[in-house]
C-alpha positions in Angstrom: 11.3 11.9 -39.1 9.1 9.8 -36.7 10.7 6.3 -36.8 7.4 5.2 -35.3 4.9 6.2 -38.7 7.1 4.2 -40.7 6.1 0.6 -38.7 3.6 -1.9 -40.3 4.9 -5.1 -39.0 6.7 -5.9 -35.9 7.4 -8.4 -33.7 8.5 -9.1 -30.7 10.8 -11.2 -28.9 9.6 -11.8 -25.6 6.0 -10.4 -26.1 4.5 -12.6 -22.8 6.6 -9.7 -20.4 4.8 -7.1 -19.0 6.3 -4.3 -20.4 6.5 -5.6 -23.8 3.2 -6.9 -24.1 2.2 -2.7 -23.1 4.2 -1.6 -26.8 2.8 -4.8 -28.2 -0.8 -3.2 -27.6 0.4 0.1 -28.3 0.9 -0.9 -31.9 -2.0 -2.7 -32.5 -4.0 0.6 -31.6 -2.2 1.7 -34.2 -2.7 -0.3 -36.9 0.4 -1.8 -37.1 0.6 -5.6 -37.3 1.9 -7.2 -34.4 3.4 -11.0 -33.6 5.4 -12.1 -31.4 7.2 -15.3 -29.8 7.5 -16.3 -25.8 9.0 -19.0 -24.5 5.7 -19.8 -22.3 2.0 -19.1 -22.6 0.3 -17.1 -19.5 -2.9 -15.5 -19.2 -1.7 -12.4 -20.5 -0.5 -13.8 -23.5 -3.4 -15.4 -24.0 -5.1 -11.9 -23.7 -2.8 -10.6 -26.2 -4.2 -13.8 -28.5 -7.5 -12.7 -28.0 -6.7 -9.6 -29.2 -5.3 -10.2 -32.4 -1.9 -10.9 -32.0 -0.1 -13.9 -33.7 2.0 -15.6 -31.2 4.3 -18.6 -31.1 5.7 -20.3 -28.1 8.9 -22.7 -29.4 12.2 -21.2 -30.3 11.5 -22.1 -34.2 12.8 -19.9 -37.2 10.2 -21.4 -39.6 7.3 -19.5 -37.3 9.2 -16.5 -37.0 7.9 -14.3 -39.5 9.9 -13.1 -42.3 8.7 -9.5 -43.3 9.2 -7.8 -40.5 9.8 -3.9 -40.4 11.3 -3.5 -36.5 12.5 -6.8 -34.3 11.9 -5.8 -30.2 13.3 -7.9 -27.7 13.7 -8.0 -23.9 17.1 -8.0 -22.0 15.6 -11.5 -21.0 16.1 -13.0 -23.5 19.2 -14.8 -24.0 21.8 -13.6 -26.4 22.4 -16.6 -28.5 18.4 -17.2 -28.6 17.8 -18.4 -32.8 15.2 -15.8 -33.7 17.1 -13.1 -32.1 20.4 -14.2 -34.0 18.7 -14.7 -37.2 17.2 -11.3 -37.3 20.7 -9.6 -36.4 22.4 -11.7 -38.9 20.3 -10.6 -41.3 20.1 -7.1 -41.6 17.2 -6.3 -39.4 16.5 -3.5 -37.5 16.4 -4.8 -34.2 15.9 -2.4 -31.0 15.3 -3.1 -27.3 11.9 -2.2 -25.4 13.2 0.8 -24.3 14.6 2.2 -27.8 10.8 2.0 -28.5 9.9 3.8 -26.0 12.1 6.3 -26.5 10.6 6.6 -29.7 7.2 7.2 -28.7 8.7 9.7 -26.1 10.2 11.8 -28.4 7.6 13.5 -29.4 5.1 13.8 -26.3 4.3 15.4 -23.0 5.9 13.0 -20.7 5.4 12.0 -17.0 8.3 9.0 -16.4 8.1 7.4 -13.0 11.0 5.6 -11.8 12.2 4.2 -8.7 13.7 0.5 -7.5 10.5 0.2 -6.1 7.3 1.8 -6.3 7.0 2.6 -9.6 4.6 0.5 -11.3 2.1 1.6 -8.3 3.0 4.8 -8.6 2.5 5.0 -12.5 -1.0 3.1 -12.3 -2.3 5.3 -10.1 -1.2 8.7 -12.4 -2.8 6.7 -15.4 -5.6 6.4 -13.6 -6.7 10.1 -12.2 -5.7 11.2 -15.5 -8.1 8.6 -17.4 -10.9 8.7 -14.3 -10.9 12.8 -14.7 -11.1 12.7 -18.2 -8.0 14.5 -18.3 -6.5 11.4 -20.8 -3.5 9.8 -21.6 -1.5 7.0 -23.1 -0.7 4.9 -20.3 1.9 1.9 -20.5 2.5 0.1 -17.0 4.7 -2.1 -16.0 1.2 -4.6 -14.0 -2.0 -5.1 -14.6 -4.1 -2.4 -13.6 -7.6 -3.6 -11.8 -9.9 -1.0 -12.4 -9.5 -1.5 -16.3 -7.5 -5.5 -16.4 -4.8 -3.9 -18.7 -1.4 -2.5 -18.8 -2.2 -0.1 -21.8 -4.8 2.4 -22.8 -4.2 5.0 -25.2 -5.8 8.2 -26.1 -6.0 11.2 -28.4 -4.2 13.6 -26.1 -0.4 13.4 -26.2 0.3 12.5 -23.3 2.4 9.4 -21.8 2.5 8.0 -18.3 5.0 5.7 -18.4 7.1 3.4 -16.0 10.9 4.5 -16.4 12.9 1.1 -16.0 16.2 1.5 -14.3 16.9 -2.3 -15.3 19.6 -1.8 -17.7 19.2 2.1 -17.8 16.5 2.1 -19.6 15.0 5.0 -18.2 18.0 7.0 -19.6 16.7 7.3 -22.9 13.1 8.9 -21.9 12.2 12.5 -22.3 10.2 13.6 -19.3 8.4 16.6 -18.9 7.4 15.1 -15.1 9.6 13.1 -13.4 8.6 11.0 -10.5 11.6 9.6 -8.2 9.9 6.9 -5.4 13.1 5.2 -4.4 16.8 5.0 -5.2 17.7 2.1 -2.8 20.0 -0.6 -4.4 19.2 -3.2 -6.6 20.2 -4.7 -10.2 23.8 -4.6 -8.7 24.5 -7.6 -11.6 24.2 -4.3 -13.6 25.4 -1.2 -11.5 28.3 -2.9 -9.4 28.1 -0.2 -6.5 25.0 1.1 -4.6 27.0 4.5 -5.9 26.7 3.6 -9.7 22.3 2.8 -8.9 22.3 6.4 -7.2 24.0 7.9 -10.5 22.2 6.6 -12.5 18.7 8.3 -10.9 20.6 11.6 -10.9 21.3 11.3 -14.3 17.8 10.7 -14.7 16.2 13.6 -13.0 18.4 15.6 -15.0 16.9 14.2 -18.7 13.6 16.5 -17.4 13.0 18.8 -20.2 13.6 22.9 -18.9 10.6 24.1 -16.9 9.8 20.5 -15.7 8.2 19.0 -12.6 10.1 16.7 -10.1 8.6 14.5 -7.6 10.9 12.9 -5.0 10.3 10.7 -1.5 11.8 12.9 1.2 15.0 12.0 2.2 16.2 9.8 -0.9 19.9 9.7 -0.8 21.6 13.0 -2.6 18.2 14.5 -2.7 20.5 18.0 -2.9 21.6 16.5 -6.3 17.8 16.0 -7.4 16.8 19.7 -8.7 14.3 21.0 -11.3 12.6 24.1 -12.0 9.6 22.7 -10.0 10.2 20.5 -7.2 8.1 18.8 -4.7 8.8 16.4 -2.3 6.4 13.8 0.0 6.4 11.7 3.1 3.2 10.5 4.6 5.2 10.6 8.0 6.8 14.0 7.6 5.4 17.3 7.8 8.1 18.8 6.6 7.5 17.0 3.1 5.9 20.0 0.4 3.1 17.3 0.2 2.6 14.9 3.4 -0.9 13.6 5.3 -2.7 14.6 8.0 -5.5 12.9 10.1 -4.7 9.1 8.9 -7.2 6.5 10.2 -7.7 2.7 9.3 -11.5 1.7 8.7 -12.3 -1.6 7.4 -9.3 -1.8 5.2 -9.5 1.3 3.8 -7.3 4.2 4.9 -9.2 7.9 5.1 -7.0 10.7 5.2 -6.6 14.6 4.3 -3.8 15.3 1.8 -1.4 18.4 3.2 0.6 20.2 0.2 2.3 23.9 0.2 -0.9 26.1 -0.3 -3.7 23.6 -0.8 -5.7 20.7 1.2 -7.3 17.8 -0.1 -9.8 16.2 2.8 -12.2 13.2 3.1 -9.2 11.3 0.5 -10.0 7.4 0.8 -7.9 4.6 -0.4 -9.1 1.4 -0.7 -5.2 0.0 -1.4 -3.9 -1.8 1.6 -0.4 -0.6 3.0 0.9 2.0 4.3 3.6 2.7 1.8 0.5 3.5 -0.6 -0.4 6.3 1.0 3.1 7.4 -0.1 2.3 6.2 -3.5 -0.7 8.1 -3.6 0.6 11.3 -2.5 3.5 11.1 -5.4 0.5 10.5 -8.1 -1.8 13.4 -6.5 1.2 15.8 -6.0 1.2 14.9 -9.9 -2.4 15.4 -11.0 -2.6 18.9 -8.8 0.6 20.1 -10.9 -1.0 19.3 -14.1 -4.4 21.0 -12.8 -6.9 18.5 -12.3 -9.4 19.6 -10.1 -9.8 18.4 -6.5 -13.4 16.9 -6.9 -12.2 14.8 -9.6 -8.3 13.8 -7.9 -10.6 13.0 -5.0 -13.3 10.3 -6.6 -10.3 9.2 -8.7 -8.6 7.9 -5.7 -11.3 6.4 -3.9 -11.9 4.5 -7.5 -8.7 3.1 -7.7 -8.9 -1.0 -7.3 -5.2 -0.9 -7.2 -2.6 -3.3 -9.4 -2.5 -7.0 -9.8 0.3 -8.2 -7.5 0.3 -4.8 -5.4 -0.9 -5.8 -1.9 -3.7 -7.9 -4.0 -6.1 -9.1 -1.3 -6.7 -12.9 -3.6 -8.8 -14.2 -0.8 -10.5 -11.7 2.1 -12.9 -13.8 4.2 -13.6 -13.6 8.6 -11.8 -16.9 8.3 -9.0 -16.6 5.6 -6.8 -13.8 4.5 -4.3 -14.1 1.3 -2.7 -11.0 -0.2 -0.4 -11.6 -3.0 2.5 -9.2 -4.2 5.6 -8.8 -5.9 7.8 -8.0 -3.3 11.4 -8.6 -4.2 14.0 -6.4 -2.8 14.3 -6.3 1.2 13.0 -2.4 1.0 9.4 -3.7 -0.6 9.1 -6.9 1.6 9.8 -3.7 4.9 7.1 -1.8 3.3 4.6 -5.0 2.8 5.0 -6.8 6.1 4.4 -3.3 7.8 1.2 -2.7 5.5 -0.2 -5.8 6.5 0.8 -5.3 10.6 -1.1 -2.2 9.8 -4.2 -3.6 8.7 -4.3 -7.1 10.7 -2.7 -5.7 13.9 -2.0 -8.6 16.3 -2.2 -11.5 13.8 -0.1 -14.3 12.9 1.6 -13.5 9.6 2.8 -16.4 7.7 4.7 -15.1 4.7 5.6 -17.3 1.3 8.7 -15.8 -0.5 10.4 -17.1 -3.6 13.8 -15.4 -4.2 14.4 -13.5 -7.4 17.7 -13.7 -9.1 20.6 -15.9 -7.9 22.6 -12.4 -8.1 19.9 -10.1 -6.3 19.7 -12.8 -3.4 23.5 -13.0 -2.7 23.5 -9.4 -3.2 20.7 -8.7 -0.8 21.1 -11.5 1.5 21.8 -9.6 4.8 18.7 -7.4 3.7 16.6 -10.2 2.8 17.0 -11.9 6.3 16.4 -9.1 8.3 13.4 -7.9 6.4 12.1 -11.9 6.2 12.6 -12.2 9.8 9.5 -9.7 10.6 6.8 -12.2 9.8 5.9 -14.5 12.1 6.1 -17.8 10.4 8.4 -18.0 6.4 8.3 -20.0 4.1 10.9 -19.8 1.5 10.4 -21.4 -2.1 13.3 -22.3 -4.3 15.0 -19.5 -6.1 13.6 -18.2 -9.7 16.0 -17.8 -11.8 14.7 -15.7 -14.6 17.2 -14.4 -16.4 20.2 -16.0 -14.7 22.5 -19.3 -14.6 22.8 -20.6 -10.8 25.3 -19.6 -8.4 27.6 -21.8 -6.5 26.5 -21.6 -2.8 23.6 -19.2 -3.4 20.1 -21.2 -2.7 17.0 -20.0 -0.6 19.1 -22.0 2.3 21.2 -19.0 2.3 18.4 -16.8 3.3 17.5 -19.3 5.8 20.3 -19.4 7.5 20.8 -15.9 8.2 17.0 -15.3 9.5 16.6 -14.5 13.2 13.6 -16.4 13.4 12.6 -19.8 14.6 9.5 -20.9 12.6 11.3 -20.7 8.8 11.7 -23.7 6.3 12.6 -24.2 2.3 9.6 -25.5 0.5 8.6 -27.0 -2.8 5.3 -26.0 -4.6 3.8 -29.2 -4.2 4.8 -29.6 -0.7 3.5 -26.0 0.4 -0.1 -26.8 -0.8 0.3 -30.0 1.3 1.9 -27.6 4.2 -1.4 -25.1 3.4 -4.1 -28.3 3.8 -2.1 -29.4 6.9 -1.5 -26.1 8.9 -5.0 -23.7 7.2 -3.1 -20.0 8.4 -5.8 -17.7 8.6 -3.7 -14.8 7.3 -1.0 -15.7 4.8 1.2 -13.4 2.1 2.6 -14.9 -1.2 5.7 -12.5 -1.9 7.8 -12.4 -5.3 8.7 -11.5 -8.4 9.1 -15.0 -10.0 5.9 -17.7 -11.1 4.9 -17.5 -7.1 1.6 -16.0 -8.6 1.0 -19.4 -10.7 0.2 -20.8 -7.0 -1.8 -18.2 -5.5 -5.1 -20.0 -7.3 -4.1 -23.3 -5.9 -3.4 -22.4 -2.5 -6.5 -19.7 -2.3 -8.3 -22.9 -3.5 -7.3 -24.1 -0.4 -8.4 -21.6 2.4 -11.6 -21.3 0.7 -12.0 -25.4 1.5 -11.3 -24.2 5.2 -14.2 -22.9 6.3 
């Protein structure tokens, strides 16, 4: 039986995330009728308002609707939160995000791209070629994807491109028929324990591809020998020796042109308009895709130089001759490497003055050493507070820790409201807003700023 025909109401407990606010508009494509609660309003959930859906923003059992057919919450959420109580007290049937998408796997052609970093890049740009070609899908991403300002799409043909989580192992319960693997560094240790247990848990995954499948790997990922399939390609922008790797890489205005190398075929005059060089990985992954599935060259070809990217991916918020401001959701020392080496790319020679807000008290103690080193590349940091999300503090773990441990003389801690007075002050002509926390709330305020600077 297909648990997912027998839905008419649900609701969902943390609907303002970004992967539940993808199933929320999932359903309402579907008929079903959606609510939800969160514990603040953003402009997505706002968007999600707009479209229909009944949403509530204080922790209140009277608002929390009664007849309800399936409860979804988040791993965010916090255990003893009312409405999540109430509805397991009660006899509900009450599943994680990712039991729902195991659901709507079940049954489906299935490219699942996972990686601790990567992946929501990586996953856009599939969605993309596949909707830009005509070729179709049901997309659900885990940003906001800029060429259509959504993180879900659906359409006739079964097919699902979807971000496989490794937060919790979620991706575990997917059914992929394509499996993409960007990265396998570690991260979520508050989960895993041991870089060992993260690297499992992606061989485990590669090995839920359905016989006949298709796996995509980075070159050189630790225990790539483990990572087998009855098709399987690897790429490296850098590496020749990758089945799929780039040839004739130049920078103009931004924008990187390139010819695309794979095992039998060539794809020249390719042209990304995505700044970073660790896109052009990204792109290779999602073409090495698209040419498995046989979309046709032409098509891969305008489909790429179409792509506007993902909110929060190297996200040029302000590009002027006097200002520069690139927001992104760096937060592991791996994606901050890969960001601060995108922009040297592109802005060779300039002053980079990087904002970072930690993520997780357990990620930064965790990653400290990484952090520090990978911070220490910029030319100028400034450090917000930690975000919390999820987490209690941390006795001795504050952004001072990562301070501390930076070789690099021109760092500081700053508050919000003092780093718009530091942004008046100081006017950096190029400047990158890094994290996975409300950093992006201050993007507007400080862009408002450079733009003043004229």
């Amino acid at each position: 039986m297909n648990k997912l025909t027998q839905i008419r109401n649900i609701y969902f407990i943390g609907i303002g995330g970004i992967g539940m606010s993808a199933l929320a508009r999932y359903f309402v494509s579907k008929g079903v009728r959606v609510s939800g609660y969160d514990r603040t309003e953003t402009p997505l959930t706002a968007a999600l308002e707009k479209e229909g859906i009944a949403i509530h923003y204080t922790e209140n059992l009277d608002l929390a609707p009664k007849e309800v057919d399936v409860v979804v919450y988040t791993p965010a959420i916090p255990a003893q939160h009312a409405e999540l109580v109430f509805y397991r007290n009660n006899g509900y049937t009450v599943v994680k995000r990712s039991d729902i998408l195991q659901w709507i796997t079940e049954n489906a052609f299935n490219i699942c791209v996972a990686g601790t970093h990567g992946k929501t890049t990586v996953t856009s740009m599939i969605a993309h070629i596949l909707r830009d070609s005509e070729y179709g899908c049901n997309a659900f991403l885990g940003g906001i994807a800029a060429n259509y300002n959504t993180n879900f799409w659906s359409h006739d043909r079964n097919v699902v491109v979807v971000e496989a989580d490794e937060y919790d192992r979620s991706f575990l319960k997917l059914f992929p028929d394509i499996a993409v693997i960007t990265s396998m560094d570690p991260d979520h240790l508050d989960i895993y324990g041991t870089a060992a247990e993260v690297e499992n848990a992606f061989v485990q995954f590669s090995q839920k591809l359905k016989p006949g499948g298709c796996l995509v790997t980075k070159l050189g990922l630790t225990r790539e020998n483990e990572l087998q399939a009855a098709h399987h390609y690897t790429y490296d922008h850098r590496n020749p020796a990758a089945d799929v790797s780039v040839s004739n890489l130049e920078v103009n205005n931004g924008s990187y042109h390139f010819s695309i190398m794979g095992k039998g075929w060539q794809l020249d005059r390719m042209v990304l308009h995505m700044g970073g060089l660790h896109n052009i990985d990204n792109i290779l992954a999602a073409v090495t895709v698209a040419k498995h599935i046989g979309i046709e060259d032409d098509k891969i070809r305008a489909a790429v130089e179409s792509f506007k990217g993902v909110r929060r991916r190297f996200e040029y918020a302000l590009k002027t001759e006097q200002h520069v401001l690139i927001d992104d959701y760096a937060h592991h020392p791996e994606e901050l490497n890969a960001l601060i080496s995108g922009v040297r790319s592109i802005f060779p020679g300039e002053k980079l003055t990087l904002v970072f807000q930690p993520h997780l008290f357990s990620r930064t103690k965790d990653q400290a050493d990484g952090f520090a080193e990978s911070l220490s590349k910029a030319d100028e940091v400034l450090l917000l507070p930690i975000y919390p999300a999820r987490e209690l503090p941390v006795e001795g773990v504050t952004s001072d820790l990562l301070l501390h441990k930076m070789k690099l003389d021109n760092k500081r801690v700053i508050g919000k409201n003092a780093l718009l007075e530091w942004m008046e002050e100081h006017q950096p002509r190029l400047v990158v807003m890094a994290g996975a926390g409300d950093i992006d709330a201050i993007v507007p305020k400080v862009k408002i700023i450079l733009e003043k600077i004229l």
